[in-house]
C-alpha positions as CSV (number, residue, x, y, z in Angstrom):
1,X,107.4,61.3,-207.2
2,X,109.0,59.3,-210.0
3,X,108.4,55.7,-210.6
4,X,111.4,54.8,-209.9
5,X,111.9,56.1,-206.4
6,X,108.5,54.2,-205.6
7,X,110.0,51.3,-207.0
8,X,112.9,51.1,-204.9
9,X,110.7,51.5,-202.1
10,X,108.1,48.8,-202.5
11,X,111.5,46.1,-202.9
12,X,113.3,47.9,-199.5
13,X,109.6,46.7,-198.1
14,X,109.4,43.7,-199.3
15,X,112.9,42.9,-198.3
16,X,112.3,44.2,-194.7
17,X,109.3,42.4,-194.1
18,X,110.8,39.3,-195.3
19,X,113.5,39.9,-193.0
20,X,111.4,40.1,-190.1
21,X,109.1,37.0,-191.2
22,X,112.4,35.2,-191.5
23,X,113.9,36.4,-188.1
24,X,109.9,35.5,-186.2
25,X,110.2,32.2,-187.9
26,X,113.8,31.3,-186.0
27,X,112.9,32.6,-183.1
28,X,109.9,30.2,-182.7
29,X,111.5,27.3,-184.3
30,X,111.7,24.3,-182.1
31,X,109.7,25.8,-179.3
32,X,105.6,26.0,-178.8
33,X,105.4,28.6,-180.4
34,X,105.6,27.4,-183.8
35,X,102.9,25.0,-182.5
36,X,100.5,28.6,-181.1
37,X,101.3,30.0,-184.6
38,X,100.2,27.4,-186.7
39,X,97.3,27.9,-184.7
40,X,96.9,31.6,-184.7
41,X,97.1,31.4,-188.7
42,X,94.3,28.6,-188.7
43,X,92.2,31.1,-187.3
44,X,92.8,33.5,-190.0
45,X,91.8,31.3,-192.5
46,X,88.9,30.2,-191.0
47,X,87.7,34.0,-190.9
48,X,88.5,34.7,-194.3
49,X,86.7,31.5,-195.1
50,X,83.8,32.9,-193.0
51,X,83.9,36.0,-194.5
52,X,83.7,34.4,-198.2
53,X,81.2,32.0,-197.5
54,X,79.0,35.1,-195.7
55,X,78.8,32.6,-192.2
56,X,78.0,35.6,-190.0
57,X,77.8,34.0,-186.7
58,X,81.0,32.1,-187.3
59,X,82.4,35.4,-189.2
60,X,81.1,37.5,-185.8
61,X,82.9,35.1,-183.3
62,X,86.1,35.5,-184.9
63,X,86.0,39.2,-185.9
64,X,84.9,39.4,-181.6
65,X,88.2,37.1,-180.9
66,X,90.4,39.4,-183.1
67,X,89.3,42.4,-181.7
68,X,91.5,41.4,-178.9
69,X,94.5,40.0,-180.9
70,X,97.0,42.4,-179.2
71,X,96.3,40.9,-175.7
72,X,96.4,37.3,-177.2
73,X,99.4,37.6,-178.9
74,X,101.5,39.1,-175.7
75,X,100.2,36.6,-173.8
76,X,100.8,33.6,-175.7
77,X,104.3,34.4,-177.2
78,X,105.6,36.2,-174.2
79,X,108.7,34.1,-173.6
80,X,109.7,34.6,-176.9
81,X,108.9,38.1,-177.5
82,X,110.8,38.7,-174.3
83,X,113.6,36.9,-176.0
84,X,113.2,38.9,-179.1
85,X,113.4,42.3,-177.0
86,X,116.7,41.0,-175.1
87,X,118.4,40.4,-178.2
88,X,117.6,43.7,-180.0
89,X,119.1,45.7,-176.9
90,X,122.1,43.0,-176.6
91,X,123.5,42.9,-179.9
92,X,127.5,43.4,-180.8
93,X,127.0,46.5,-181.9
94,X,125.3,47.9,-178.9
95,X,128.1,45.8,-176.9
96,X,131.1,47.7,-179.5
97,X,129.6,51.1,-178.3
98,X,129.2,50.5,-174.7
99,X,132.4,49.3,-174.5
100,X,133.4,45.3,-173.3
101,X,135.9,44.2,-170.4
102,X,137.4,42.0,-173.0
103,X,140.3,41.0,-170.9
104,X,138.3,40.3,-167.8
105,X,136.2,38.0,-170.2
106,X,138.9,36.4,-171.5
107,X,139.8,35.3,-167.8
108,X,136.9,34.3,-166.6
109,X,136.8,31.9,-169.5
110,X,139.9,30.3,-169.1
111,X,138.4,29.6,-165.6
112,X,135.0,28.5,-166.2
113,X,136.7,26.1,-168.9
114,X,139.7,25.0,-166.6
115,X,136.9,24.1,-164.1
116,X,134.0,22.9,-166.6
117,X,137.3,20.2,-167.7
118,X,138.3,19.4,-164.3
119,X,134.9,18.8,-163.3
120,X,133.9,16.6,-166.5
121,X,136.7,14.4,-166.0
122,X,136.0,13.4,-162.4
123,X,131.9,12.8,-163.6
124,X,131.0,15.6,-161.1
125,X,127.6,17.8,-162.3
126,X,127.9,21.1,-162.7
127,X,126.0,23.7,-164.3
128,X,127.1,27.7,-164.2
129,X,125.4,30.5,-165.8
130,X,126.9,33.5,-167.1
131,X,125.1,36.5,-167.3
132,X,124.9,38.8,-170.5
133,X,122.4,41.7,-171.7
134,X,119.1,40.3,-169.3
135,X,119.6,40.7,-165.1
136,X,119.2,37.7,-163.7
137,X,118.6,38.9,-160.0
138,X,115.5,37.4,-159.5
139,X,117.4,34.2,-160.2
140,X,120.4,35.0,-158.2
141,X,118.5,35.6,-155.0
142,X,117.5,32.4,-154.7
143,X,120.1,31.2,-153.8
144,X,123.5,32.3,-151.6
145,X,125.0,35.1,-152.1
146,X,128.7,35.0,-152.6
147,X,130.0,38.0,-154.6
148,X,133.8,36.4,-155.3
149,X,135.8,36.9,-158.2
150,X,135.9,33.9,-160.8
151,X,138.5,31.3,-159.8
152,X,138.7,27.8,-161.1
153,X,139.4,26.8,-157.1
154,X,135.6,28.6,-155.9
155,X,133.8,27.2,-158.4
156,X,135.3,23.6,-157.8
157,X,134.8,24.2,-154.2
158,X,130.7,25.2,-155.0
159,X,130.1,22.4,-157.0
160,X,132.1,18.9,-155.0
161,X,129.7,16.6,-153.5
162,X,129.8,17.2,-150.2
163,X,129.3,20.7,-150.7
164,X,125.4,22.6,-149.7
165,X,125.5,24.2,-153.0
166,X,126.3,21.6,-155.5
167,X,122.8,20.9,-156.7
168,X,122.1,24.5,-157.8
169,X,123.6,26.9,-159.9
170,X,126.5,29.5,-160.2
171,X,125.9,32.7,-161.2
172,X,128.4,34.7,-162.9
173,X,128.1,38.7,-163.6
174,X,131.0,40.4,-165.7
175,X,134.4,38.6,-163.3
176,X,132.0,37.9,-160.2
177,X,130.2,35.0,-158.6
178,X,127.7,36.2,-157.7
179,X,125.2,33.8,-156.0
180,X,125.9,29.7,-156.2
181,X,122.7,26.7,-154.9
182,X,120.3,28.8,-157.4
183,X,116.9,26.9,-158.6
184,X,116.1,27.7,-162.2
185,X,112.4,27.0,-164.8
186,X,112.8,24.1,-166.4
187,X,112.2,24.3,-170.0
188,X,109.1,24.0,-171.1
189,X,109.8,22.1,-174.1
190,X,108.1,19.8,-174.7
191,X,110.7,17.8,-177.8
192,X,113.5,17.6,-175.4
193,X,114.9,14.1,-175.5
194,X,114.3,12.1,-172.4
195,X,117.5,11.5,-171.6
196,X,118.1,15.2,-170.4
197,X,118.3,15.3,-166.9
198,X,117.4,18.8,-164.4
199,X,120.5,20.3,-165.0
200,X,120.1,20.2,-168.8
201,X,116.5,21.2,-168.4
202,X,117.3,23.5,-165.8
203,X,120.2,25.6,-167.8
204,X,117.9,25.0,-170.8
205,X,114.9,27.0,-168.7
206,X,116.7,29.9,-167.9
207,X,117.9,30.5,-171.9
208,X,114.9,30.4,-172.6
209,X,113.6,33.4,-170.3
210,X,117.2,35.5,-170.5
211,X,120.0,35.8,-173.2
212,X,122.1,33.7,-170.3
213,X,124.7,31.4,-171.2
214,X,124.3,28.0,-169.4
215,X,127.0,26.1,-169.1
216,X,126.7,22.1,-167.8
217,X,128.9,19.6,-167.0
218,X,127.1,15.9,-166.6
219,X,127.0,13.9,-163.9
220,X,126.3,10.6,-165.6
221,X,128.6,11.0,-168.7
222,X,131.1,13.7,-168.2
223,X,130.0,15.6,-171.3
224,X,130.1,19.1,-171.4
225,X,126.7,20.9,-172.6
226,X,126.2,24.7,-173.6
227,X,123.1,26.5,-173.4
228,X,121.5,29.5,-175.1
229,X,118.5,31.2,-176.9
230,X,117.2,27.8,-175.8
231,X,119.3,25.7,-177.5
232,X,121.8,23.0,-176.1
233,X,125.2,21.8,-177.7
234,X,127.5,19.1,-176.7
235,X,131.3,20.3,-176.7
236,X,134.0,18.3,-177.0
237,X,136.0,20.0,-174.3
238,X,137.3,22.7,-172.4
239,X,139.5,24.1,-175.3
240,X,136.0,23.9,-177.7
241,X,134.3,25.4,-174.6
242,X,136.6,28.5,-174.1
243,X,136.2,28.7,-177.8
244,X,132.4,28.8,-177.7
245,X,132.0,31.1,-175.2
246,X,135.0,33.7,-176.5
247,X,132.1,34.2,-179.4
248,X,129.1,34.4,-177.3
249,X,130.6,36.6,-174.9
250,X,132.7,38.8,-177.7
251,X,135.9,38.6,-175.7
252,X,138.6,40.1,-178.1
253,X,141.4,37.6,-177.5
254,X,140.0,34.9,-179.3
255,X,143.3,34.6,-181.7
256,X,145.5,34.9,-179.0
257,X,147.9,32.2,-179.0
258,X,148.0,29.8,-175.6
259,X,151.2,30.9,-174.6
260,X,150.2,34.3,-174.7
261,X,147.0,33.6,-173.0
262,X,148.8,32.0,-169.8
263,X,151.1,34.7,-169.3
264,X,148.1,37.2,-169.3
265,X,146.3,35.0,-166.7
266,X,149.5,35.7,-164.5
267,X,149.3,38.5,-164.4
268,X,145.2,39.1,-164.0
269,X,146.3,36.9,-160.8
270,X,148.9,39.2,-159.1
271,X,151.9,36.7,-160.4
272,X,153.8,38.6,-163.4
273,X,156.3,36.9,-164.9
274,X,159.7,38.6,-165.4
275,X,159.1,39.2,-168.9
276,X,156.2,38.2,-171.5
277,X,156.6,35.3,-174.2
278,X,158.4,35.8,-177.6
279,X,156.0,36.1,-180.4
280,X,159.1,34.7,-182.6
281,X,158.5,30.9,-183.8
């Protein structure tokens, strides 16, 4: 084997491992994780600092605790490994060859953001989550089943005051409701600012577990909130909304122009118009 063909291989290595050091090292940031690494890599260099300065007991203890590093690892970065194995099997490739209901999508975000907007304005809290790549059963069956398509009208009706589901949350699968009054985890981090309330912890939790989309409407300042991968991002409407989650949930119609996009609604709905909109300016 020539030099060169070696040589092309040890950089394709280097690259790839870089790659996957780089992708380990956003995944854990801003989570505990980062926290359990730093830790995990402490160890190693207090066993190479055994090792060098020949302190066998010390140098034994460690070698004994790494002879088990398999089991620690799953069970301290579980979450995120979890996370890690969702995405791989939920990327937009995988979603271009499996095929996408893109114009369902498209209407169930036009309603999620016509209701998300509604919602805001009149301070009432809200929070759905939309389902992607990861089931979320175990979730939905906490609560009350529905199975109802998507309509700005049900979710409004799930989420009013008076209502026995309000406090929970709405579950969405492809164009369904599928369950509403669901408890979710709380997120378990720890540098979330105080001012987040349940629902924002809440929609932050399950993000954290599944490759979910949360979406929150406050209570106390009619802000609407995004979640996923176990982030959070403030919005500045409904139209930012649709926006947002046109991209997460790789709905094809995200240049389609608004006229365009109502007359497509009518007809999802059962009430064609007589004939669709010019495309002429």
């Amino acid at each position: 084997m020539s030099a060169s063909a070696f040589g092309w291989r040890d950089a394709l290595d280097v690259v790839l491992v870089a790659v996957v050091i780089y992708r380990i090292l956003t995944l854990f940031r801003g989570t505990r994780a980062m926290q359990m690494l730093v830790g995990v890599g402490v160890l190693v260099a207090a066993s190479v600092v055994a090792r060098q300065l020949e302190l066998h007991t010390l140098g034994w203890l460690l070698d004994t605790l790494w002879s088990f590093w398999v089991v620690v690892l799953i069970v301290l970065f579980q979450p995120e490994l979890r996370r890690a194995l969702t995405s791989l099997g939920h990327t937009a490739a995988l979603r271009a060859l499996f095929g996408s209901r893109g114009a369902d999508t498209a209407r169930v975000v036009d309603e999620i953001a016509s209701v998300a907007g509604s919602l805001a304005e009149r301070r009432i809290g809200a929070l759905i989550v939309i389902e992607r790549g990861t089931g979320l059963r175990q979730y939905a069956e906490l609560g009350v089943a529905l199975d109802a398509l998507v309509s700005a009208d049900l979710l409004t009706s799930v989420f009013l005051p008076y209502s026995p589901l309000h406090d929970g949350a709405a579950f969405i699968r492809d164009d369904r409701v599928v369950a509403a009054g669901c408890f979710l985890p709380l997120s378990r981090n720890s540098q979330l600012a105080r001012q987040l309330g349940t629902r924002h912890r809440a929609a932050l939790g399950v993000t954290e577990e599944t490759d979910a989309v949360g979406v929150v409407v406050s209570e106390e300042t009619g802000k609407l909130s995004l979640t996923v991968d176990g982030g959070i991002e403030t919005l500045g409407g409904p139209d930012a909304l649709r926006r947002r989650l046109l991209t997460l949930l790789g709905a094809p119609t995200e240049g389609v122009p608004a006229i365009w996009r109502g007359w497509l609604r009518a007809v999802r709905l059962g009430a064609r118009p007589a004939e669709p909109p010019s495309s002429a300016p």
